[in-house]
C-alpha positions as CSV (number, residue, x, y, z in Angstrom):
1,X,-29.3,25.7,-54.2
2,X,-25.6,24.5,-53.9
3,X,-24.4,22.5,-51.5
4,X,-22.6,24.5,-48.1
5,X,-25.3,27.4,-48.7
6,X,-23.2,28.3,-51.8
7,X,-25.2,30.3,-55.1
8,X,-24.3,29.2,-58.6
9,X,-23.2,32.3,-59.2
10,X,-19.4,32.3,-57.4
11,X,-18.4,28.5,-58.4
12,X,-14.8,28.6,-58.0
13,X,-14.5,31.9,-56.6
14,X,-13.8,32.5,-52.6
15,X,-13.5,35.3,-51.0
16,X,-11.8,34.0,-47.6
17,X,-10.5,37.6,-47.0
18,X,-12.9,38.6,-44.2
19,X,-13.0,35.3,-42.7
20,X,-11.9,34.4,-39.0
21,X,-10.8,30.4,-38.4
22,X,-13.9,28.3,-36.6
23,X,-11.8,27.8,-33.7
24,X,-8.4,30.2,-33.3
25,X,-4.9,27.7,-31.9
26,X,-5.9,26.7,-28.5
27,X,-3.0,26.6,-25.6
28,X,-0.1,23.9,-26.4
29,X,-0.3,21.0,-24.5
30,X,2.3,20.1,-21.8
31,X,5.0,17.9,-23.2
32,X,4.5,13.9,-21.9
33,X,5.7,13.6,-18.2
34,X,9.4,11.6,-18.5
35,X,10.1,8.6,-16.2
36,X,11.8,9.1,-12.7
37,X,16.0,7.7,-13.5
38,X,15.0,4.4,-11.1
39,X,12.1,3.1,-13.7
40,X,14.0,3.9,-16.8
41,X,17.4,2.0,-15.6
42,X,18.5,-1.2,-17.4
43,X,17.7,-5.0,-15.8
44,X,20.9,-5.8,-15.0
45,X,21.5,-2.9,-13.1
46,X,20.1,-4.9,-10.2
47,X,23.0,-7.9,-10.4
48,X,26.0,-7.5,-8.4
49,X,28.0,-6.2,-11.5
50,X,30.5,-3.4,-11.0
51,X,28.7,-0.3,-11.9
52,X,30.2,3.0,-13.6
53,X,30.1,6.5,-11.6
54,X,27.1,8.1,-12.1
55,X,28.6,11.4,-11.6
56,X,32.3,12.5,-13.8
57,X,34.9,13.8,-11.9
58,X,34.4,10.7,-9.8
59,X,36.5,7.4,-9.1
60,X,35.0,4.2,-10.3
61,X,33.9,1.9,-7.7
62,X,32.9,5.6,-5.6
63,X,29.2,4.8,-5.9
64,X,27.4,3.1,-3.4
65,X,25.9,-0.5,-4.2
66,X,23.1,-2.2,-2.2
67,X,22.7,-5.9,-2.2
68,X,20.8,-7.4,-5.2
69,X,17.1,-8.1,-4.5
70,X,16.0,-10.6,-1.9
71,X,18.8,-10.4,0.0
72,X,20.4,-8.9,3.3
73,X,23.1,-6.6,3.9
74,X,25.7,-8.4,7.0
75,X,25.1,-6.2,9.2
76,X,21.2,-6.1,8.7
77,X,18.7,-5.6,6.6
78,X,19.2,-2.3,3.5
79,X,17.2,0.6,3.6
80,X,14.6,0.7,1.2
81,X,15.4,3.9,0.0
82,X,19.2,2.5,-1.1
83,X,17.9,0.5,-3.5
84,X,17.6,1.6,-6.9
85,X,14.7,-0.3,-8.0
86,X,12.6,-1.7,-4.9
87,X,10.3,-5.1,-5.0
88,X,7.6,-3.2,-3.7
89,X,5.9,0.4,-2.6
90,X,3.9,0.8,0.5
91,X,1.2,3.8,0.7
92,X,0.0,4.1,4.5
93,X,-3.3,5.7,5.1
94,X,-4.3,7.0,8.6
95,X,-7.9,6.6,8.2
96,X,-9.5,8.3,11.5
97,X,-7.7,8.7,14.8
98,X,-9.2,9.4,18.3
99,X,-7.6,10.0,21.4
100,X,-6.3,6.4,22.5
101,X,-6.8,4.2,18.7
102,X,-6.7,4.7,14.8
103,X,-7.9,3.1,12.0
104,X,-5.4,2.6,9.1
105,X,-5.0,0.6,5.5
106,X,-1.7,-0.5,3.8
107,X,-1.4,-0.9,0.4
108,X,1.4,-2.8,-1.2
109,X,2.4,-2.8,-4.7
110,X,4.5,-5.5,-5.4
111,X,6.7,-5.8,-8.5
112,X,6.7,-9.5,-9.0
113,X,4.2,-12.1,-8.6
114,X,3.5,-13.6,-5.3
115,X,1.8,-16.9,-4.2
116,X,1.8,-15.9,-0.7
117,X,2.7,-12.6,0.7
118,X,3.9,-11.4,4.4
119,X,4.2,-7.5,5.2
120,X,6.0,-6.6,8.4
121,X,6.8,-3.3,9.8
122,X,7.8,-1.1,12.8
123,X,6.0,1.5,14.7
124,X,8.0,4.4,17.0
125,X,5.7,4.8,19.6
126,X,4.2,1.7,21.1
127,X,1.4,1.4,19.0
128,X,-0.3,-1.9,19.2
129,X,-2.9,-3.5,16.6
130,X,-5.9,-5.1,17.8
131,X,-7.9,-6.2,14.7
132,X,-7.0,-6.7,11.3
133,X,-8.8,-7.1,8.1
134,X,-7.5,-9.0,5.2
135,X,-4.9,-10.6,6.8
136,X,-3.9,-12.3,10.2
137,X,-1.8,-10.1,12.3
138,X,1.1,-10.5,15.1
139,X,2.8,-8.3,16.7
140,X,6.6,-8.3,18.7
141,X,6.9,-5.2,20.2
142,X,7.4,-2.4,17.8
143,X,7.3,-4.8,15.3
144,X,4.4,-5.8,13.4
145,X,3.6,-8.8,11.0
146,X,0.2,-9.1,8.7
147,X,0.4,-12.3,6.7
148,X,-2.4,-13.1,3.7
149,X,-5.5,-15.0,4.1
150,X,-6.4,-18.0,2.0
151,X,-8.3,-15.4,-0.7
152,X,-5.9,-12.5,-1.6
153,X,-2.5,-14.7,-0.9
154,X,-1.6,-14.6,-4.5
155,X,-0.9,-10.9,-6.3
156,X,-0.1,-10.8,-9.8
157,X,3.4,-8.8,-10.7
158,X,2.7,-5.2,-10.7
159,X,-0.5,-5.7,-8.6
160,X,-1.9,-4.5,-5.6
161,X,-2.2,-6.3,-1.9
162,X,-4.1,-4.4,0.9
163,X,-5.5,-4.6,4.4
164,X,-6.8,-2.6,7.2
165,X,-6.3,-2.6,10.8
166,X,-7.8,-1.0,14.5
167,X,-4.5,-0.2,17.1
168,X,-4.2,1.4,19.9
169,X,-1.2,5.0,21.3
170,X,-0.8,6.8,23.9
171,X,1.0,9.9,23.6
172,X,2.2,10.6,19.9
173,X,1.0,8.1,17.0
174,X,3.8,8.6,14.3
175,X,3.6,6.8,11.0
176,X,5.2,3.4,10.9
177,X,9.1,3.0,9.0
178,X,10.8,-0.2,7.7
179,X,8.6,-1.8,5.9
180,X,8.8,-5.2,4.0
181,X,7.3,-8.1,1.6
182,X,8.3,-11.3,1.9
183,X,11.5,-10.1,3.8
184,X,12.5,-7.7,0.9
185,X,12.5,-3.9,1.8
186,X,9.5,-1.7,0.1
187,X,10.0,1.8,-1.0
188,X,7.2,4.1,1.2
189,X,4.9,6.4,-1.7
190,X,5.0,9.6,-1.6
């Protein structure tokens, strides 16, 4: 008996004719996803060097700049979603709502390390927090600040922060806008 249920007989003779492949070409694979333009951009894109049009056709100095990170524009604070490459992105999760309260979490993730971390925002409708988990809360009208306890102050860069909170609406209960870490504006996830 030969090894591979081969006879003696047809050493070094094969008759792969009739043959059909174990397992025919499965379905090509989808080509690796490519980075969004605003993770792919260079470091010093984020100074307050003059930067080059982005589209031809148009005049230098045309495009809009935002202030570098960790500052504030004159007349206010920038929109997040100016800023080419934000500090940190927010996900907001409406957990449960009944007819006069909701239960939400935020998650930040924050692009640099923190040793202390304070996450403020703005609600449209007059929605007011009553508890809060994970963090110490306080609230100025519309807006809200939640500010780390002594165990999750300090994130490492690229890591997460969250917390969870009870409020109270009346009327309509829209998600909140303007968020921010440490005073520098975070881009809301999708």
């Amino acid at each position: 008996m030969m090894p591979f249920g081969g006879s003696g007989g047809d050493l070094g003779a094969r008759d792969d004719a009739g043959r059909q492949p174990v397992a025919g070409p499965g379905p090509s694979l989808p080509s690796a996803p490519s980075l969004p333009p605003a993770t792919s951009k260079p470091a010093d894109r984020a100074t307050g060097d003059t930067e080059q049009p982005d589209e031809p056709g148009k005049p230098e100095g045309s495009s809009r700049r935002t202030a570098p990170q960790g500052t504030s524009s004159p007349a206010g604070r920038s929109g997040a979603d100016e800023s080419a490459d934000p500090t940190c992105r927010v996900e907001y999760d409406l957990v449960n709502q009944w007819p006069d309260g909701f239960q939400a979490t935020v998650t930040v993730t924050s692009s640099k390390a923190l040793d202390s971390w304070r996450v403020s925002w703005s609600f449209r409708d007059g929605q007011h927090v009553g508890q809060m988990w994970d963090a110490s809360v306080s609230q100025d009208g519309p807006r809200v600040t939640a500010t780390a306890a002594d165990y999750n102050k300090s994130v490492p860069a690229g890591g997460n922060l969250a917390f969870g909170f009870l409020a109270s609406w009346r009327g309509k209960n829209s998600p909140p806008y303007d968020f921010a870490l440490n005073g520098d504006d975070c881009a809301k996830s999708g």
